[in-house]
C-alpha positions in Angstrom: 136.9 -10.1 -62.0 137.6 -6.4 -62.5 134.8 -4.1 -63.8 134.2 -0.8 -65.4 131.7 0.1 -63.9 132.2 2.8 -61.4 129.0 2.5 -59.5 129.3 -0.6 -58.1 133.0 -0.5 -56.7 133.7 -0.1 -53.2 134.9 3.8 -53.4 131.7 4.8 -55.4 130.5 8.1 -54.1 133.7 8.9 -52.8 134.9 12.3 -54.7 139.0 12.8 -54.8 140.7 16.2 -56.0 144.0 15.4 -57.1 147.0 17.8 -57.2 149.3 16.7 -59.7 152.5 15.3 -58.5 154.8 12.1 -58.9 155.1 9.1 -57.6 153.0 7.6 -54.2 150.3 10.3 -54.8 149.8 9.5 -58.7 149.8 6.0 -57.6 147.4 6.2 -54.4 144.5 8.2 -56.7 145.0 5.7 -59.6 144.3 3.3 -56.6 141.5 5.4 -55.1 140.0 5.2 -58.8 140.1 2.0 -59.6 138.4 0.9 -56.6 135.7 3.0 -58.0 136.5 7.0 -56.5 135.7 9.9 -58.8 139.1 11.3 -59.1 139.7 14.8 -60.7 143.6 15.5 -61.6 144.2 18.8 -61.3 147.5 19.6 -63.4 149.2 23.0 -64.7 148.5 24.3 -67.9 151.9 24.6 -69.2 153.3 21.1 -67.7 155.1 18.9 -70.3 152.3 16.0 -71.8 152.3 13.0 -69.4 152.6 11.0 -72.4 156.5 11.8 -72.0 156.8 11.0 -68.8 158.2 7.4 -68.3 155.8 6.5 -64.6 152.3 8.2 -66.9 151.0 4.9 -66.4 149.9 6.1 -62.8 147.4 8.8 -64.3 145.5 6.3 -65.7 141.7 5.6 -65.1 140.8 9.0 -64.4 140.0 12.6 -65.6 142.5 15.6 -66.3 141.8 19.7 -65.8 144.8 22.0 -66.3 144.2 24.6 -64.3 146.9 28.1 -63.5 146.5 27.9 -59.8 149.0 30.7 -59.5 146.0 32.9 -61.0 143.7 33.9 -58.0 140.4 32.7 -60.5 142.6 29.6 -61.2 143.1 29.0 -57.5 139.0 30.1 -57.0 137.9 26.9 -59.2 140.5 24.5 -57.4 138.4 25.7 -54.3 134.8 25.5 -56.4 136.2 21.7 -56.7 137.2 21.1 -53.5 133.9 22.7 -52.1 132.2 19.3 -53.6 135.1 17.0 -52.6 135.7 14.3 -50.0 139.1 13.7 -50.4 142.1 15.9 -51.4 145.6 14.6 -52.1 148.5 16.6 -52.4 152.6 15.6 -52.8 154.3 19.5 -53.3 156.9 20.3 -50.9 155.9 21.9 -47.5 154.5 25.1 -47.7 153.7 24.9 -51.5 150.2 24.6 -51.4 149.9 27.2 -48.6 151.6 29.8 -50.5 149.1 29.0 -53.6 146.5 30.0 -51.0 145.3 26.3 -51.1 146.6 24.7 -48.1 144.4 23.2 -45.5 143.5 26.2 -44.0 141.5 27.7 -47.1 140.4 24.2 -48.2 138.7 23.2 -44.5 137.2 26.4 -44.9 135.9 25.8 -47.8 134.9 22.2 -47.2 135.0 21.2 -43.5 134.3 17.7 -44.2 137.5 17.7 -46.0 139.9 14.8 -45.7 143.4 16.5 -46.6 145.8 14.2 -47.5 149.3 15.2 -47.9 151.8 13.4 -49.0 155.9 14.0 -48.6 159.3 12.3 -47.9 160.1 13.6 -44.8 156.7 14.9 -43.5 155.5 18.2 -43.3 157.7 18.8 -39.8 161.0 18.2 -38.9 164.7 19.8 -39.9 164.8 18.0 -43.2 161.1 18.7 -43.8 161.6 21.1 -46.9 164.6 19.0 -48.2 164.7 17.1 -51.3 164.6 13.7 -51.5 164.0 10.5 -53.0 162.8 6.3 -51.8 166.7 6.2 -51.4 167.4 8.7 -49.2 164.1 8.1 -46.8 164.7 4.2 -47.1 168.6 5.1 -46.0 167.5 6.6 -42.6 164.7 4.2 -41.4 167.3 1.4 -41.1 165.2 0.0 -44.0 168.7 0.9 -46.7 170.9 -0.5 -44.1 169.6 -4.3 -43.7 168.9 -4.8 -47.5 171.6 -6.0 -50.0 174.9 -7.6 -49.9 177.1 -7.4 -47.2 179.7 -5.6 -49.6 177.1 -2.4 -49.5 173.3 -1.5 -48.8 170.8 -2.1 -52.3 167.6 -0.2 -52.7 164.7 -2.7 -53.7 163.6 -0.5 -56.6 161.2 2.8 -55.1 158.8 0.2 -53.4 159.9 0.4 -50.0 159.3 4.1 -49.1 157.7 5.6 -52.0 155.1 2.6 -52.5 155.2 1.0 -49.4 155.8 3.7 -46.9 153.9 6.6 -49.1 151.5 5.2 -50.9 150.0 2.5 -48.8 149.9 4.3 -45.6 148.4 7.5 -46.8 145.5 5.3 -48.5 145.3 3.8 -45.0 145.2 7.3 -43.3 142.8 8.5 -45.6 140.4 5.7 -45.5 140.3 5.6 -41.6 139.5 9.9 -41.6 136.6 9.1 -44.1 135.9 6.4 -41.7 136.4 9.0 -38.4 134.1 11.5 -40.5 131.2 8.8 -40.7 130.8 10.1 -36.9 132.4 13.4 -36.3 130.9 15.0 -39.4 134.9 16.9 -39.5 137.3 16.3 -42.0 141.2 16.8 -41.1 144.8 16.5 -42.5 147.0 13.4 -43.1 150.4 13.9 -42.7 152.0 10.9 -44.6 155.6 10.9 -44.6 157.5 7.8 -46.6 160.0 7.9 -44.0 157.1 7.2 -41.4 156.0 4.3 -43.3 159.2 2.9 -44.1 159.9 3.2 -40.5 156.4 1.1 -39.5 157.1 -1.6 -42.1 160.7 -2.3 -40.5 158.7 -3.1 -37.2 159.1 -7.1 -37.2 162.7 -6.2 -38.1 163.4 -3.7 -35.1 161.6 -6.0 -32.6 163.6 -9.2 -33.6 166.6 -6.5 -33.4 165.8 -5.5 -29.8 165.1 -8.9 -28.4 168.6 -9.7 -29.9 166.9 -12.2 -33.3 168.3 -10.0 -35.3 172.1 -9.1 -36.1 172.7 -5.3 -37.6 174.9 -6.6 -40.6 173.4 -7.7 -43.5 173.4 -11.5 -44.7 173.8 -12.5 -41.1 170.0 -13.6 -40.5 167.2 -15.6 -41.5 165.3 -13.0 -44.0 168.3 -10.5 -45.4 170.1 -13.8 -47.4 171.8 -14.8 -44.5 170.1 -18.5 -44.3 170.3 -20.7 -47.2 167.2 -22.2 -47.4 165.9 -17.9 -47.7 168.1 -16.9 -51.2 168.1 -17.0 -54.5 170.3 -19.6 -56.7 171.9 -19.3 -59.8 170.5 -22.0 -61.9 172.6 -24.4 -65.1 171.1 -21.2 -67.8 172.1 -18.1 -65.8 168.5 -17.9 -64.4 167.2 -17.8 -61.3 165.1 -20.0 -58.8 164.0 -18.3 -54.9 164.0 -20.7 -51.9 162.4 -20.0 -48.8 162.0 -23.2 -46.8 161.4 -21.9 -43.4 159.9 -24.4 -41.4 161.4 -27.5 -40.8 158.5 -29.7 -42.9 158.9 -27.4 -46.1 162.9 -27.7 -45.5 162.1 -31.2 -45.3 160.6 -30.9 -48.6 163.6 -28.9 -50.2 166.2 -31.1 -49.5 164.1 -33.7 -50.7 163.5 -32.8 -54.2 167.0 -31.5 -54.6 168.2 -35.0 -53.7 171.0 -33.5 -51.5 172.5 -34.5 -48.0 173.2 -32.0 -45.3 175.4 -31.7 -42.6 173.8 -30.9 -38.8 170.7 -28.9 -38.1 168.7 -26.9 -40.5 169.4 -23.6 -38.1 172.9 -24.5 -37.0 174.5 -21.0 -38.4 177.9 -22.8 -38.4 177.2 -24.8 -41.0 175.5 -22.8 -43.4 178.3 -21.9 -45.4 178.5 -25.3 -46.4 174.8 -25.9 -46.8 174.5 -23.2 -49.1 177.7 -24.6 -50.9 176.1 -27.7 -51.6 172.6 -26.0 -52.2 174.7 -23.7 -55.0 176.4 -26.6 -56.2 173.4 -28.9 -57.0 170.6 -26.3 -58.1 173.4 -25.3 -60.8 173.3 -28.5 -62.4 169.7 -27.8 -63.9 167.8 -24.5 -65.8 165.6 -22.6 -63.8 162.4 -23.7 -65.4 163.2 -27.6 -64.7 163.7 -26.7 -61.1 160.2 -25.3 -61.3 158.5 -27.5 -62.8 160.2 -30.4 -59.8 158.7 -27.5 -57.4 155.4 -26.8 -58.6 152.6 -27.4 -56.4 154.8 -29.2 -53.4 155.5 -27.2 -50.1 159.3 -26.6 -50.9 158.2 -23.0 -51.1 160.8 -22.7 -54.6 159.8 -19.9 -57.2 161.1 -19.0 -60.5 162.3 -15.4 -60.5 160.5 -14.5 -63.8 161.6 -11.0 -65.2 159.0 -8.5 -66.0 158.4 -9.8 -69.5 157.8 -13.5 -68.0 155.7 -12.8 -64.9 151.9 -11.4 -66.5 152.2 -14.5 -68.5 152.7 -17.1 -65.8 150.0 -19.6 -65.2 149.3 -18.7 -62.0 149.2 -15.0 -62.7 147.0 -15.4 -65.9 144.5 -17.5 -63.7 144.1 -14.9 -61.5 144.0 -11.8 -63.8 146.3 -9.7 -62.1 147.7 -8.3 -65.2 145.6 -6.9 -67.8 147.0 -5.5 -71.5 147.4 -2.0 -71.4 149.2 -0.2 -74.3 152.3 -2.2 -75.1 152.4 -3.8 -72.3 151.0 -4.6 -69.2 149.4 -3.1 -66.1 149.1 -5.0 -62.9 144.9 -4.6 -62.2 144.1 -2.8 -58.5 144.3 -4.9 -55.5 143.1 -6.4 -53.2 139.9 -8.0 -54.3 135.8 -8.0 -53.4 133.4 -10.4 -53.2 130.0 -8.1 -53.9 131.5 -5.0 -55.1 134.4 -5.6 -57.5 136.9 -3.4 -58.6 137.2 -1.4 -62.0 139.3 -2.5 -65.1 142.6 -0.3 -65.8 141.5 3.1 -67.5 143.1 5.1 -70.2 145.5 8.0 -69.1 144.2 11.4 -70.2 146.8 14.0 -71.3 147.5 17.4 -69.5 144.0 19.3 -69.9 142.0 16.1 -72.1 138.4 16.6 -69.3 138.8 20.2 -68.7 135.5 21.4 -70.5 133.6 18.0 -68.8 135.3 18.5 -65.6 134.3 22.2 -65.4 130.2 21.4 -67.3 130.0 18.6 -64.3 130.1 21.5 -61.9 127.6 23.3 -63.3 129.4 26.1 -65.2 128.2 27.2 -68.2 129.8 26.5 -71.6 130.0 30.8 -72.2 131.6 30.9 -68.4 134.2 27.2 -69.3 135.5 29.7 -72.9 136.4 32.4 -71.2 138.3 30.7 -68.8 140.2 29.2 -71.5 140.3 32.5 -73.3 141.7 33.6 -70.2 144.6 31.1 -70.3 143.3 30.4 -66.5 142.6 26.6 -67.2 144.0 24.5 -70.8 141.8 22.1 -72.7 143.9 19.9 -74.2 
């Protein structure tokens, strides 16, 4: 169960200076937080209200100081931060964060014990470092684009493959193992995480079945890219949806059993899965989703509902668990994975552009007379 309480989670102590951004950053520090890190969130004073912005929801749970780092005081206090810091995260472009005087360089300096974490599309080297980009377009030249979809053309699997999966995940992992390195060297040093990196490393299974010749470069052509029946998803008697993925030959077993169908052959004979999944489509069409689940539940026929996003934080399974928690109108999926001893912190609010400048700024020491003129100054915003 998910707690509050900051001082008992497994990041407590662990101090994280946050350079506004979108996307994997946002989502690593709201991460970093909720597993109990003091993140600061260092936005620009003039920036539209996060409120507005559709993804705010990866701001939450932790404090907000709008400060003009294009102002050499501005960029003096992001330094006066960073001095007391273990962890900074930045997702600007290349070069951005040098030419605010802020790049690694000035913030080792300043803190040697520094774990920089910076995090990009195509990394901070290479000819398409300073490009723009999006999950598409890093996805699209990992091979990662190419084996997922139809075979009539590629699909991207929403922003989770190399802005989530690729970015986010594996600068978490980089910056947890420098802390980790720091533990004995005493240095701190930068992470270069680059989504098209990660989206490289999670294809490796994929590329290794490729080279050993398991895998065939065309989509729907093997076991895991829709190619195999008994590994799809069916169209069920209301328009809804059930997933099957019936690997191994005693949950297969299991599959044909509750559908009540005969097959021809071999479960893994490819030339006859055109009909199997004929017969699969035909049959699984003749009931709604939900009765095909409820057949399904608890066997080893490895079948699934696909719920949409309205259904899923109310499944049974999912509500036993707690993985969703209310959160505004909605939901919010709580931080994973999970503790035994020292458990994880509860969503938090999202504070708007500027909302902790004066108790950012007091919890370093300043004085309320020194916090006014800076905002007098128009050097940092409280909201």
């Amino acid at each position: 169960m998910s707690t509050s309480d900051r001082s008992t989670a497994p990041l407590a102590g662990v101090r994280v200076v946050e350079i506004a951004g979108i996307g994997p950053g946002p989502y690593a520090c709201m991460l970093l937080a909720e597993l109990g890190a003091d993140v600061i969130r260092v936005d620009r004073p003039g920036g539209a209200g996060i409120a507005a912005v559709p993804s705010a929801v990866l701001n939450r749970s932790r404090a907000n100081i709008a400060i003009d780092m294009k102002q050499p005081a501005g960029r003096d206090l992001v330094l006066k931060i960073v001095a007391d810091a273990d962890v900074l995260i930045e997702g600007l472009r290349p070069g951005v964060m040098e030419r605010l005087g802020l790049g690694p360089e000035e913030c080792l300096a300043a803190n040697p014990r520094l774990v920089y974490g910076r995090m990009t599309g195509w990394g901070q080297s290479g000819p398409l470092a300073h490009a723009a980009g999006h999950d598409i377009n890093y996805a699209a030249i990992t091979g990662a684009l190419h084996a997922t979809g139809g075979q009539e053309k590629p699909r991207n699997s929403v922003n989770l493959v190399a802005d989530f999966g690729g970015g986010t995940m594996f600068l978490i992992a980089g910056v947890l193992a420098a802390l980790l390195e720091r533990s004995t060297s005493g240095r701190g040093q930068v992470v270069d995480a680059a989504m098209v990196d990660g989206a490289a490393s999670l294809m490796t299974m994929v590329y290794g079945m490729h080279g050993s010749g398991g895998w065939v470069d065309e989509r729907e052509s093997n076991l895991l890219d829709g190619g195999a029946p008994y590994y799809d998803t069916y169209r069920c008697k209301d328009g809804k949806f059930i997933a099957v993925g019936a690997i191994e030959p005693q949950f297969f077993a299991e599959l044909t059993k509750g559908l009540e169908v005969d097959l021809p052959g071999e479960q893994n004979d490819t030339t006859l899965w055109p009909e199997m999944r004929q017969i699969f489509t035909a049959r699984i069409a003749e009931r709604t989703r939900d009765e095909w689940a409820a057949l399904f539940e608890g066997t080893d026929a490895c079948v699934a509902p696909v719920l949409s996003l309205e259904e899923a934080p109310r499944h049974p399974h999912m509500a036993a668990r707690g993985i969703f928690s209310p959160h505004g109108t909605g939901y919010a999926p709580r931080v994973a994975p999970r503790f035994s001893r020292t458990p994880e912190r509860e969503p938090g609010e999202t504070s708007t552009v500027g909302q902790d400048s004066r108790d950012v700024l007091a919890a370093l020491g300043m004085a309320p007379r020194d916090i006014d003129q800076l905002i007098d100054a128009g050097i940092v915003r409280q909201a």
